[in-house]
C-alpha positions in Angstrom: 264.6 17.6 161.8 262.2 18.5 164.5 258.6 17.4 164.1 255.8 20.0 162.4 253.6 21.6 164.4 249.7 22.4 163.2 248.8 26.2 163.0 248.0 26.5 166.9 249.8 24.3 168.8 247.9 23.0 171.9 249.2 20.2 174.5 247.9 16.9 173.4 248.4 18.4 169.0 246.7 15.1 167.6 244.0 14.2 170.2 242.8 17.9 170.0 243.0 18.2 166.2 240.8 15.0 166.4 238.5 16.3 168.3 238.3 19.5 166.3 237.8 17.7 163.3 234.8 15.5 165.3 233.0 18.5 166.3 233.2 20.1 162.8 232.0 16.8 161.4 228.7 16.4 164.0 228.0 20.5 163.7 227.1 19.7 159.6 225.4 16.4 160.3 223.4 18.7 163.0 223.2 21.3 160.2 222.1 18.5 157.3 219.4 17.3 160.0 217.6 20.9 160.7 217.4 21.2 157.2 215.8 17.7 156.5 213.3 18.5 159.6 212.8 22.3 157.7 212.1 20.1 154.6 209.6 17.7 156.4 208.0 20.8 158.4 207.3 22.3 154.7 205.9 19.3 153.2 203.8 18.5 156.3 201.8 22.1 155.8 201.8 21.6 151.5 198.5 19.8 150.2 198.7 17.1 147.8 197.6 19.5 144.7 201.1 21.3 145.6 202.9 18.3 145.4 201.7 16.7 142.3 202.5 20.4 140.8 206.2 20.5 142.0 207.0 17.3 141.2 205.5 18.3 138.0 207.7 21.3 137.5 210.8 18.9 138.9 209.7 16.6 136.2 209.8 18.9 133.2 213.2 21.1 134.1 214.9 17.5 134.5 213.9 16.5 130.5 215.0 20.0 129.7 218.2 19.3 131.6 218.5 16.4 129.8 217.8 17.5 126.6 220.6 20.5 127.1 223.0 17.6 128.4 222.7 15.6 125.7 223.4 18.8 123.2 226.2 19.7 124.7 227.4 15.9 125.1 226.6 15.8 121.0 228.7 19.3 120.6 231.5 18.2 122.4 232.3 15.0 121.0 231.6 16.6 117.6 234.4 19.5 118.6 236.6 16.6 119.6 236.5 14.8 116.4 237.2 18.0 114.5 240.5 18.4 116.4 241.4 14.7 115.7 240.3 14.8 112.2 242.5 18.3 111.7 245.5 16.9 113.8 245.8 14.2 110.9 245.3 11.3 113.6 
């Protein structure tokens, strides 16, 4: 059995699929770091009033996320039982 070949076969295969996979990996850290400076750039030119109120917002659409979690944690388990209880286990 002969040895399989990636999609384009290039001389050095491995070495070249490496170094592929090395650029790919340091073009979305270079990505991930414009964004972050984007973030920083934003926050820079937002006064503190802005701030308090997002985090604010941040704050109250977590509890409600919470709150929805924990319902549909509660309706789960509750659907779960049922099946148990109606399986005779």
């Amino acid at each position: 059995m002969g040895q399989k070949r990636p999609l384009f076969y290039l001389p050095g295969g491995t070495k070249v699929l490496i170094a592929i996979a090395t650029g790919l990996a340091v073009m979305a850290r270079l990505k991930a770091a414009h964004q972050q400076l984007k973030e920083v750039a934003t926050a820079l030119s937002t006064t503190p009033e802005e701030v308090v109120a997002a985090a604010s917002d941040l704050l109250a659409k977590n509890e409600v996320l919470k709150k929805q979690l924990k319902a549909a944690t509660k309706a789960l388990m509750a659907q779960q039982a049922a099946q148990v209880l109606a399986s005779g286990q």
